[in-house]
BALOBA-1460 file (C-alpha; in Angstrom, 3 decimals):
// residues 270
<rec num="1" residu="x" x="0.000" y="0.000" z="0.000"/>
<rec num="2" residu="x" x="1.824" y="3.344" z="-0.809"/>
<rec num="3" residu="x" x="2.307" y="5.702" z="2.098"/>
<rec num="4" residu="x" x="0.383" y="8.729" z="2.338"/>
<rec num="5" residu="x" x="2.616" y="11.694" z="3.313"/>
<rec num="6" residu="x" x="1.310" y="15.665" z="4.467"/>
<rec num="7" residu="x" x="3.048" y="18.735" z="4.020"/>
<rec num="8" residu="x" x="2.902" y="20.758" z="6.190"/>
<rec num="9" residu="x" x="4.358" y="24.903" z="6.194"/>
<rec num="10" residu="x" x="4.950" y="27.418" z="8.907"/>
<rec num="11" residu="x" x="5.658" y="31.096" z="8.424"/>
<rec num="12" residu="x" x="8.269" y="32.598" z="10.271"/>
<rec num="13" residu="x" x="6.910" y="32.753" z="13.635"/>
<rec num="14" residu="x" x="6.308" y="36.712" z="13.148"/>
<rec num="15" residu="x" x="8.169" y="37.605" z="16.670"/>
<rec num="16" residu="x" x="5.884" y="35.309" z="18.980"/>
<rec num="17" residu="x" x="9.105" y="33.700" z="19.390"/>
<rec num="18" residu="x" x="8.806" y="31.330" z="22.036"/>
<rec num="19" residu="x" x="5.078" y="31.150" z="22.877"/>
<rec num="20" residu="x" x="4.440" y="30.155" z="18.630"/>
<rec num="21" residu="x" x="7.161" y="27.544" z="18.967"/>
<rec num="22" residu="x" x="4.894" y="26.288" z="21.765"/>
<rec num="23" residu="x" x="1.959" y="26.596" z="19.635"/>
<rec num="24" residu="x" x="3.510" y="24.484" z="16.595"/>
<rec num="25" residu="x" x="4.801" y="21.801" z="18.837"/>
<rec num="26" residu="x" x="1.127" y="21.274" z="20.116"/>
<rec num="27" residu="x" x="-0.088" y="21.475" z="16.242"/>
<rec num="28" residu="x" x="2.781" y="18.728" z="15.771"/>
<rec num="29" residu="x" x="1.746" y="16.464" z="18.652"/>
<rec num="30" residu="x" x="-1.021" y="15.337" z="16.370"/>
<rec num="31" residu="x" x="1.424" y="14.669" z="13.743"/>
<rec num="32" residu="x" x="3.749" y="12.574" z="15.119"/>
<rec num="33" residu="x" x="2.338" y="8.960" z="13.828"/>
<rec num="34" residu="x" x="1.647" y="10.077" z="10.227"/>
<rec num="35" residu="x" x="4.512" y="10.648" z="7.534"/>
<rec num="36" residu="x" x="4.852" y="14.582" z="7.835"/>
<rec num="37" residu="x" x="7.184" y="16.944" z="6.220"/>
<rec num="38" residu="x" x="7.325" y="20.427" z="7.976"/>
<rec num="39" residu="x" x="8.256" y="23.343" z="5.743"/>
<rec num="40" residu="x" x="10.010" y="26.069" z="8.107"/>
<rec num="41" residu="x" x="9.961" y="30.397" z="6.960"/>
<rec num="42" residu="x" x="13.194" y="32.487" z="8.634"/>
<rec num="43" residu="x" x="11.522" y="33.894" z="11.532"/>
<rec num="44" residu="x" x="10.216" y="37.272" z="12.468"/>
<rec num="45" residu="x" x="12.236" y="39.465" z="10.808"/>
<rec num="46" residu="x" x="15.211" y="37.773" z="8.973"/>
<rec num="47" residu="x" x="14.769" y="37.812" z="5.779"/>
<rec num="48" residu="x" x="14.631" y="41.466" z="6.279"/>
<rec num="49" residu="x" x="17.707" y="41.584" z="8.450"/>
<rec num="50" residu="x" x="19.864" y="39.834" z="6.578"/>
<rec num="51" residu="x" x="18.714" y="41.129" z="2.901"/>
<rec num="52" residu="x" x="20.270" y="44.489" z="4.857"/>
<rec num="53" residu="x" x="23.453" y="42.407" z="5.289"/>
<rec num="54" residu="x" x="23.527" y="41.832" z="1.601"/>
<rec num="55" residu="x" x="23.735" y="45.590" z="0.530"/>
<rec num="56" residu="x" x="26.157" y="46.450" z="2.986"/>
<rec num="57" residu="x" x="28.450" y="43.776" z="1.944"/>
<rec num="58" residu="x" x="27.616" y="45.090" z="-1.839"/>
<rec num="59" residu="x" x="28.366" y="48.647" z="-0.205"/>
<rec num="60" residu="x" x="31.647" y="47.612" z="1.304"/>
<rec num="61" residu="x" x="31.148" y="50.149" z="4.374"/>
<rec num="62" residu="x" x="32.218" y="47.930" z="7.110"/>
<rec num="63" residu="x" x="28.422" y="47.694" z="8.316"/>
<rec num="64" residu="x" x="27.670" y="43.806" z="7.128"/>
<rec num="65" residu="x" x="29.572" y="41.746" z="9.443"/>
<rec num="66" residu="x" x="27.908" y="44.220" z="12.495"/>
<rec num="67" residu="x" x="24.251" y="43.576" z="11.230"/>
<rec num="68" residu="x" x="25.260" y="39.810" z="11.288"/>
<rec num="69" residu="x" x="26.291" y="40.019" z="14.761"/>
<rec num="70" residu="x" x="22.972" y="41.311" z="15.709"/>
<rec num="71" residu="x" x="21.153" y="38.117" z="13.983"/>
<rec num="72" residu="x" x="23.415" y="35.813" z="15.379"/>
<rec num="73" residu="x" x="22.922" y="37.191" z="19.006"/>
<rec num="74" residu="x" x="18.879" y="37.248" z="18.313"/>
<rec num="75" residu="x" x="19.080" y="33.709" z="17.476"/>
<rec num="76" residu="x" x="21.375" y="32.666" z="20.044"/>
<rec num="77" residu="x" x="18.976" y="34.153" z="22.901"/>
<rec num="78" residu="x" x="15.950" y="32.085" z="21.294"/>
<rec num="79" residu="x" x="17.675" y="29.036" z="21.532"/>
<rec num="80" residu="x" x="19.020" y="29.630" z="25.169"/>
<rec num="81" residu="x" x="15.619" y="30.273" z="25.922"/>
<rec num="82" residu="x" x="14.079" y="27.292" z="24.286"/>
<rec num="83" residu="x" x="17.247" y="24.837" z="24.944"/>
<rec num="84" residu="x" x="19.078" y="26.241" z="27.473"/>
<rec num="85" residu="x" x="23.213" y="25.596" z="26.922"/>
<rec num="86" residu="x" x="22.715" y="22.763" z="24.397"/>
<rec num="87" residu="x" x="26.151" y="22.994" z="22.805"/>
<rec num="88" residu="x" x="25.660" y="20.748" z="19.828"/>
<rec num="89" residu="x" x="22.564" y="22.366" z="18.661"/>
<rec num="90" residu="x" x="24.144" y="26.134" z="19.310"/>
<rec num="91" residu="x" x="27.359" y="24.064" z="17.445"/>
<rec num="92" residu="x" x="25.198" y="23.854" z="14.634"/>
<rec num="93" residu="x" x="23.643" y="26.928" z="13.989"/>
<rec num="94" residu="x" x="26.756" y="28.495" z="14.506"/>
<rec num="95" residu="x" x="27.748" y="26.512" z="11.425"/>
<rec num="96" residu="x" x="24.961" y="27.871" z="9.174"/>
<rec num="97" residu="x" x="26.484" y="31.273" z="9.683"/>
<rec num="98" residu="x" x="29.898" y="30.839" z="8.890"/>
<rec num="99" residu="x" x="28.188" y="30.204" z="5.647"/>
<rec num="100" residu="x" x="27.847" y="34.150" z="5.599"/>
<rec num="101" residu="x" x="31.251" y="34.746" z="6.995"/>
<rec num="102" residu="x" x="32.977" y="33.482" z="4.103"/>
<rec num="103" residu="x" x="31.035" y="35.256" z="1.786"/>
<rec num="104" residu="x" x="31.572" y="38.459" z="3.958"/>
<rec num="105" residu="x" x="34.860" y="37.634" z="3.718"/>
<rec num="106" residu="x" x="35.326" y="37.651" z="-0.011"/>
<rec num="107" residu="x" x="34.406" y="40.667" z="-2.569"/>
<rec num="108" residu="x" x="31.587" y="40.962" z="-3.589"/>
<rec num="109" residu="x" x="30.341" y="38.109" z="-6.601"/>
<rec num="110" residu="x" x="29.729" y="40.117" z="-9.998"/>
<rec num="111" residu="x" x="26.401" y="38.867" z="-9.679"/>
<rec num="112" residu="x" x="24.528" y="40.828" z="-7.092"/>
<rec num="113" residu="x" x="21.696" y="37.945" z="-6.791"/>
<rec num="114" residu="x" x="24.493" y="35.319" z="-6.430"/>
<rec num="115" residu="x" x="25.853" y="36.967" z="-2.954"/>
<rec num="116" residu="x" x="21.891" y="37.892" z="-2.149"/>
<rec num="117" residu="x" x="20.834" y="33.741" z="-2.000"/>
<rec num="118" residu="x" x="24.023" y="32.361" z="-0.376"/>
<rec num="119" residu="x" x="23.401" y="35.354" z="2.471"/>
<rec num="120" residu="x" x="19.914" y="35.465" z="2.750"/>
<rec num="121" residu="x" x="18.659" y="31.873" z="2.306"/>
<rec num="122" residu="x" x="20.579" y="30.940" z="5.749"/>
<rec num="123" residu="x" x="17.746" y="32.562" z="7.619"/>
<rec num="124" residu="x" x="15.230" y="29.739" z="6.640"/>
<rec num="125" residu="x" x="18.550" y="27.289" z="7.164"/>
<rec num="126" residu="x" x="18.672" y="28.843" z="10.583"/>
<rec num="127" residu="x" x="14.742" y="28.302" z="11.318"/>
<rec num="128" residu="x" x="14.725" y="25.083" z="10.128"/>
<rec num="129" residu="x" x="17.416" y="23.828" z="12.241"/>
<rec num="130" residu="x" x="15.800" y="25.814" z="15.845"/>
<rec num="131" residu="x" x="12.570" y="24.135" z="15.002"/>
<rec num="132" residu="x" x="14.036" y="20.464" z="14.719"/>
<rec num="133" residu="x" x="16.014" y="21.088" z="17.693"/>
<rec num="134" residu="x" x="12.797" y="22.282" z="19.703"/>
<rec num="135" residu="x" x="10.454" y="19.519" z="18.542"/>
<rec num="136" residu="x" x="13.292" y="17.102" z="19.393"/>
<rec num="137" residu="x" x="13.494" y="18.341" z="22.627"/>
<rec num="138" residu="x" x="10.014" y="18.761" z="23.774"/>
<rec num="139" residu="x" x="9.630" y="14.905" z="22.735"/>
<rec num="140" residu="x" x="9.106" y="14.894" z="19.086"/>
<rec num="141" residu="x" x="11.057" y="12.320" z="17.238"/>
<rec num="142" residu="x" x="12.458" y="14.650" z="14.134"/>
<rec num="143" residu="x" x="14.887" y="14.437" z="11.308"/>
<rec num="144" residu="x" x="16.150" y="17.729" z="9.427"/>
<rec num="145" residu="x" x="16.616" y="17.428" z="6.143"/>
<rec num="146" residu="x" x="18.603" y="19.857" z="4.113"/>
<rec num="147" residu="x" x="16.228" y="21.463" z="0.944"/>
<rec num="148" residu="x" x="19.302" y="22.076" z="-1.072"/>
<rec num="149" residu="x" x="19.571" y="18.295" z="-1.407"/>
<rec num="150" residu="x" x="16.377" y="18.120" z="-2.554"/>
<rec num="151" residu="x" x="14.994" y="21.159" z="-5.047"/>
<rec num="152" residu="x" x="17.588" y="21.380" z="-8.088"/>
<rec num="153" residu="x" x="17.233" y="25.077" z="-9.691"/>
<rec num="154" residu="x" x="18.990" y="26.785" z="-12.731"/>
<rec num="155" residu="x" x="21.657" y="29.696" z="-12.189"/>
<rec num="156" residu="x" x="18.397" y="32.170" z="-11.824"/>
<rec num="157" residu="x" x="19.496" y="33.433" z="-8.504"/>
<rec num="158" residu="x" x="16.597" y="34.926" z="-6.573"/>
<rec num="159" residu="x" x="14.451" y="33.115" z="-8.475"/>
<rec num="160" residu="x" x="15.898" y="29.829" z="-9.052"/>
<rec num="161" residu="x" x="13.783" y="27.722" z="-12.065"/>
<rec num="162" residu="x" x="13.093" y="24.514" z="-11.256"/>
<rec num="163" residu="x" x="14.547" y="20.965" z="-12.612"/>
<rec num="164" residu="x" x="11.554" y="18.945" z="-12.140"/>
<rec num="165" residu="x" x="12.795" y="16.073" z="-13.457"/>
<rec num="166" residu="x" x="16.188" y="15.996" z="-11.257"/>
<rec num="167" residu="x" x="13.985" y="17.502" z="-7.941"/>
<rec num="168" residu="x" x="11.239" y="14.625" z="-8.384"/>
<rec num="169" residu="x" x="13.991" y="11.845" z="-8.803"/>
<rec num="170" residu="x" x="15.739" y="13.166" z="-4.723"/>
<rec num="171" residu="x" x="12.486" y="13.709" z="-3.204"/>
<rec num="172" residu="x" x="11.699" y="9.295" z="-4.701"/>
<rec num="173" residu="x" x="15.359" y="8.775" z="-3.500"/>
<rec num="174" residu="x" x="15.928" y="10.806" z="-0.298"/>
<rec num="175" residu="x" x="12.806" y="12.417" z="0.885"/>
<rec num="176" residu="x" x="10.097" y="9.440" z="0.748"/>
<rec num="177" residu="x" x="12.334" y="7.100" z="2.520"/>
<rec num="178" residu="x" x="13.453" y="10.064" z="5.086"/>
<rec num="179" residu="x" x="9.056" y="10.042" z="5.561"/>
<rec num="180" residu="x" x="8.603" y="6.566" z="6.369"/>
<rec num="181" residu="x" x="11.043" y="6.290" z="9.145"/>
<rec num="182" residu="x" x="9.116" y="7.487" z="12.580"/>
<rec num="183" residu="x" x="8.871" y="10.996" z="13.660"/>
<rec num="184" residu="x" x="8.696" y="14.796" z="11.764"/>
<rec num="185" residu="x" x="11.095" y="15.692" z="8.981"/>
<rec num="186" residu="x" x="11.919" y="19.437" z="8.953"/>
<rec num="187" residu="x" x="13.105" y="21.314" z="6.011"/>
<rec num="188" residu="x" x="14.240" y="24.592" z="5.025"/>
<rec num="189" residu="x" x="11.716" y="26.640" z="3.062"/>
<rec num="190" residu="x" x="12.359" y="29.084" z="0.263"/>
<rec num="191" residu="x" x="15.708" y="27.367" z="-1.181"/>
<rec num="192" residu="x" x="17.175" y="24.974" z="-3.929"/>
<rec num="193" residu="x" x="20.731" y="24.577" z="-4.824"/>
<rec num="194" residu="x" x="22.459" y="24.770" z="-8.806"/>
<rec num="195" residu="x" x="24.258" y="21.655" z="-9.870"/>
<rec num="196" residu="x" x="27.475" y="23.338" z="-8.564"/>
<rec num="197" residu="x" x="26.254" y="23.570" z="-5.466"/>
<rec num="198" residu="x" x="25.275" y="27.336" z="-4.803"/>
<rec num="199" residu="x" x="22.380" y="27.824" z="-2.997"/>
<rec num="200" residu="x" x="19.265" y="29.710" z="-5.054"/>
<rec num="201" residu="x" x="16.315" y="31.311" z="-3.855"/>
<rec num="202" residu="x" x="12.849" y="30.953" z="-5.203"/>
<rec num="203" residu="x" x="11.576" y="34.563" z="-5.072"/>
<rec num="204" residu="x" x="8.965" y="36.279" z="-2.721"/>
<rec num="205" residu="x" x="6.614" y="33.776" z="-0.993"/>
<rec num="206" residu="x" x="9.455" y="31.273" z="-2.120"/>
<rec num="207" residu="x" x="8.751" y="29.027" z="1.518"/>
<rec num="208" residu="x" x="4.639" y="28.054" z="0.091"/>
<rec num="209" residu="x" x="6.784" y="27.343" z="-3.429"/>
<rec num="210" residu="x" x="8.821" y="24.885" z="-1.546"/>
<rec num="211" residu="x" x="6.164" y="23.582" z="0.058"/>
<rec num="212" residu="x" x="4.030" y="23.025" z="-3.060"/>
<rec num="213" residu="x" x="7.243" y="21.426" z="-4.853"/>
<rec num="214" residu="x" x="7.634" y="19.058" z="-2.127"/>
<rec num="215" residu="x" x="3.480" y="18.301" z="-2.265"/>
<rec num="216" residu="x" x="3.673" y="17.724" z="-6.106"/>
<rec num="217" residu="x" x="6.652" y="15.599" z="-5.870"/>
<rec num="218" residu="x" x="5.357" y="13.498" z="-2.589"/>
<rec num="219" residu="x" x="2.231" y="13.119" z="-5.108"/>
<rec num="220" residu="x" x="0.124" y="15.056" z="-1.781"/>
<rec num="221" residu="x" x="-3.023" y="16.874" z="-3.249"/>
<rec num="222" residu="x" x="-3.144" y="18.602" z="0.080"/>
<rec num="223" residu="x" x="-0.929" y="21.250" z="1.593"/>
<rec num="224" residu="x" x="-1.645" y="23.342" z="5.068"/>
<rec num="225" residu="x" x="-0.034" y="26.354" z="5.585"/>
<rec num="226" residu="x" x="-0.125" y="27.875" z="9.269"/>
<rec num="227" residu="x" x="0.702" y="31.365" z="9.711"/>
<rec num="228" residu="x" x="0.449" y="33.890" z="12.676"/>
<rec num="229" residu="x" x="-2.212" y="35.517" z="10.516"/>
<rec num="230" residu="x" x="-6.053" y="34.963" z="10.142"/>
<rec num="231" residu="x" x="-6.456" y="35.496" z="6.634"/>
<rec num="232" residu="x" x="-4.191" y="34.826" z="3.610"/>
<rec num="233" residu="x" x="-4.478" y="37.141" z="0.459"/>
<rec num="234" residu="x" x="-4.238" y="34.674" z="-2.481"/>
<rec num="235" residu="x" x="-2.235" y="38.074" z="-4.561"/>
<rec num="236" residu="x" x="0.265" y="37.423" z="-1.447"/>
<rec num="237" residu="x" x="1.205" y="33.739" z="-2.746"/>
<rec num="238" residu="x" x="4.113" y="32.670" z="-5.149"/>
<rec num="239" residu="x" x="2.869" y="32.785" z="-8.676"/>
<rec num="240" residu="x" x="3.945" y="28.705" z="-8.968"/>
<rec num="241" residu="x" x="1.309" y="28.019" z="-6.156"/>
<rec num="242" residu="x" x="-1.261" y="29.847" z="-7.182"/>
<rec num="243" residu="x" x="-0.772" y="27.633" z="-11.058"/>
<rec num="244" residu="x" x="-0.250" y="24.278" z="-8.855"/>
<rec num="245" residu="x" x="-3.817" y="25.245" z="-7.585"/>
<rec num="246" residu="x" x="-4.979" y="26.021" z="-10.622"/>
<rec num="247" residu="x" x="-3.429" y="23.670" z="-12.926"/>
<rec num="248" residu="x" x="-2.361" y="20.606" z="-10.837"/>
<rec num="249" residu="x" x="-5.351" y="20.183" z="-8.259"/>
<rec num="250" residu="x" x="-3.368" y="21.151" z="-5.228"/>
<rec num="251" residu="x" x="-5.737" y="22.333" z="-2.444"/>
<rec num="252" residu="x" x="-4.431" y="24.759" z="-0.168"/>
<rec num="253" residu="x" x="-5.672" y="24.776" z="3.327"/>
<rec num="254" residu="x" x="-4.661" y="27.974" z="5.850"/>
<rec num="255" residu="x" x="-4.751" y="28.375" z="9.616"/>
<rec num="256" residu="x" x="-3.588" y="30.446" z="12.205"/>
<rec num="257" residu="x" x="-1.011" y="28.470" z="14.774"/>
<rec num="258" residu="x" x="-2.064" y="31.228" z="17.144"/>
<rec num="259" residu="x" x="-5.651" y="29.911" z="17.274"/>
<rec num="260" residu="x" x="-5.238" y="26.320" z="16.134"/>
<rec num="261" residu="x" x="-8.763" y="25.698" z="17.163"/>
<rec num="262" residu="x" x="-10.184" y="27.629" z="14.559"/>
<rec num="263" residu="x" x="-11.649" y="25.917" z="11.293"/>
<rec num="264" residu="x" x="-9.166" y="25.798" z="7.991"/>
<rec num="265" residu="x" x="-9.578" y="27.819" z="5.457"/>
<rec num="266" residu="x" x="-9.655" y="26.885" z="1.693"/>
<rec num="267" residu="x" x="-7.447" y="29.182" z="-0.696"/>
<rec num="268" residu="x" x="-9.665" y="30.173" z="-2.993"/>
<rec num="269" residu="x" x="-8.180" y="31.345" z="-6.495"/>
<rec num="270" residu="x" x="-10.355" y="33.519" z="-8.985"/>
């Protein structure tokens, strides 16, 4: 009998910090027997953060590696909070951001979408890896899985195209078996890698994209995304998600992690 898998996708978390955390590991509880793949956003304000660490590196003024320093320390306090000293998990993280230290460390790449992806990407990297660690440790069996593995994208960066073919053959290879094996599987949102390697982002709303790529490719005609909002704007959603509801059947359900109680909500597309 073939396994029936959900996909899952939570949105960054929108400075509720701790208490959300609390809020998706509750969600997750109900999870934790079925085959579930959880598709983490950078959380609160990242993205933002750290697209401001890309200009400044582009600007050369000195100001980059100091707005790192203040998203490292941000994300260091969350996890002392939710972990306490857990040196392997703080180990970790610190390893996602060396990522940006090298590229701090070198000019700046011709290409000013190039430097933007391998900077700004490590914020869903990041909030991928805090949310494993979490579930793990409030009980919650859960294997991270990295989505550069996975999604294989041209040389677009910022909006990295696709290789279905390539992206479908991983998720049969890596990401099915990863789903069968008990507890959650956690992935980065908003990110695919080039055949060399460099990391590529998918554009605006580029998290629900991943999320719909893994749904098409896990053959899941269902996708829920939570969010710390009560209503989702279908204009606010990645152009590919709105056509995989349109074109490929895939049903879109919303809710609010902040009142999990409430009813879903179908996205509705004119």
């Amino acid at each position: 009998m073939q396994e029936s898998f959900s996909v899952l996708k939570f949105d960054g978390l929108a400075g509720e910090g701790v208490a959300a955390l609390k809020n998706i590991v509750q969600i997750l509880t109900n999870y934790r027997e079925k085959h579930v793949l959880v598709v983490v956003s950078a959380i609160g304000d990242t993205t933002a953060a750290l697209e401001k660490v890309a200009e400044a590196h582009r600007r050369q003024d000195g100001q980059a590696v100091l707005l790192l320093e203040e998203i490292k320390r941000f994300h260091y306090n969350l996890l002392t909070e939710l972990l306490g000293e857990n040196e392997s998990v703080f180990a970790s993280i610190n390893d996602v951001f060396v990522e940006i230290d090298w590229v701090l460390e070198d000019e700046p790449h011709e290409d000013a979408g190039y430097d933007y992806d391998q900077i700004v990407s490590v914020g869903e990297v990041v909030a991928s890896k805090v949310v494993a660690a979490y579930l793990e440790h409030s009980g919650l069996p859960t294997q991270w899985l990295d989505a550069r593995d996975i999604i294989l994208t041209d040389n677009s960066y910022r909006s990295g195209r696709v290789d279905w073919t390539e992206t479908m053959e991983r998720n049969n290879r890596i990401t099915k078996p990863l789903l069968q094996e008990p507890g959650l599987v956690v992935t980065p949102g908003f990110i695919g890698s080039t055949t060399e390697n460099f990391t590529t982002t998918l554009g605006p709303r580029g998290a629900d994209y991943s999320a719909a790529i893994f749904a098409s490719c896990l053959n899941v005609n269902e996708m829920t995304i939570w969010s710390p909002l009560t209503e989702l704007d279908p204009e606010q959603m990645h152009p590919s998600v709105l056509e995989s509801i349109q074109n490929k059947g895939l049903t879109v359900l919303f809710k609010s992690y902040l009142k999990p109680e409430s009813a879903a909500k179908v996205l509705a597309v004119s």
